[in-house]
C-alpha positions as CSV (number, residue, x, y, z in Angstrom):
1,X,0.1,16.3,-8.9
2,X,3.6,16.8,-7.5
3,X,4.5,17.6,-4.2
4,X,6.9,20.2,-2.8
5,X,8.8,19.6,0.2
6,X,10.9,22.2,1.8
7,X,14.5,21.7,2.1
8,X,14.5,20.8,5.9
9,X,11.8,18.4,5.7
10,X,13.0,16.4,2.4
11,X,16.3,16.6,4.4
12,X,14.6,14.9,7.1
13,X,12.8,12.2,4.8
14,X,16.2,11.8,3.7
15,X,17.8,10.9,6.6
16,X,14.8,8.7,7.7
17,X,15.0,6.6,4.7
18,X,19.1,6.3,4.8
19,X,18.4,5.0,8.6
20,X,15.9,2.3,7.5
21,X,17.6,1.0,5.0
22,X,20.8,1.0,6.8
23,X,19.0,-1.3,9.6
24,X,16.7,-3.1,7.5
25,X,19.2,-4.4,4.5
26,X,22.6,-3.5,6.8
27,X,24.3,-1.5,4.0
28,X,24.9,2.5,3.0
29,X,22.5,3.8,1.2
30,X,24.2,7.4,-0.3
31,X,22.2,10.9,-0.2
32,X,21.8,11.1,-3.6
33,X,20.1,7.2,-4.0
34,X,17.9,8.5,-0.9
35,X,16.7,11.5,-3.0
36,X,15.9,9.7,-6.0
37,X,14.1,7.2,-3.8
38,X,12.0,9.8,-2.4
39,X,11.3,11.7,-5.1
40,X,9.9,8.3,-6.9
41,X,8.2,7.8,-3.7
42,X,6.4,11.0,-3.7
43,X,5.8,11.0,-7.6
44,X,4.4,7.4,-7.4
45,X,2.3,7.2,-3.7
46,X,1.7,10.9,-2.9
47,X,-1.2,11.8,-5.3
48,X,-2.9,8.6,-3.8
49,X,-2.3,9.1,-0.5
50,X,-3.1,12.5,-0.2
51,X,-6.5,11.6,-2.3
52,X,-7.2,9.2,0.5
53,X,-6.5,11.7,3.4
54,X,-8.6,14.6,1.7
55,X,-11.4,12.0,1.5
56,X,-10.6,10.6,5.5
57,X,-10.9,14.1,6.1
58,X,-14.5,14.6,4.2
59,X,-16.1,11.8,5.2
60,X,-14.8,12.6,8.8
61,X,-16.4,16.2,8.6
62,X,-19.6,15.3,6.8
63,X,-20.1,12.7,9.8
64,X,-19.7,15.8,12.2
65,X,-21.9,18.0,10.1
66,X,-24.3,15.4,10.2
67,X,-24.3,15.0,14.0
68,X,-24.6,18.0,14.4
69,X,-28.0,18.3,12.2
70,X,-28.9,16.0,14.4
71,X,-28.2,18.2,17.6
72,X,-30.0,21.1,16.1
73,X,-33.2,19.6,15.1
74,X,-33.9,17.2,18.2
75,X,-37.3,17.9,19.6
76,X,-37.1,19.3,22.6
77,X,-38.3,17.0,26.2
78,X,-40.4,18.6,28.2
């Protein structure tokens, strides 16, 4: 799986990552290092992350589903 990012957003990421590592290690990182850092980034974590959020997001909804089972078939009080 490979992700696409649009240009303003990998811009962003970019950025982001040229900030942290220019506070965290106290040197330049150059736009081109950044981009190769994402892009290994994305290639090596994204499948694996996004696997985990798509099952966050199923269990998540199944546990709504299921309340909600719950809702319909409660017997009613007189």
């Amino acid at each position: 799986m490979t992700f696409t990012l649009d240009d303003d957003r990998r811009r962003q990421l970019s950025e982001r990552l040229q900030a942290f590592h220019r506070e965290r290690f106290d040197e330049e990182l150059s736009p081109f290092r950044a981009d190769e850092i994402l892009e290994f980034v994305l290639a090596a974590v994204g499948p694996q992350v996004y696997n985990q959020a798509v099952q966050d997001a199923r269990k998540y909804m199944q546990q709504k589903l299921d309340d909600l089972d719950g809702d319909v078939h409660a017997p009613e009080r007189s």
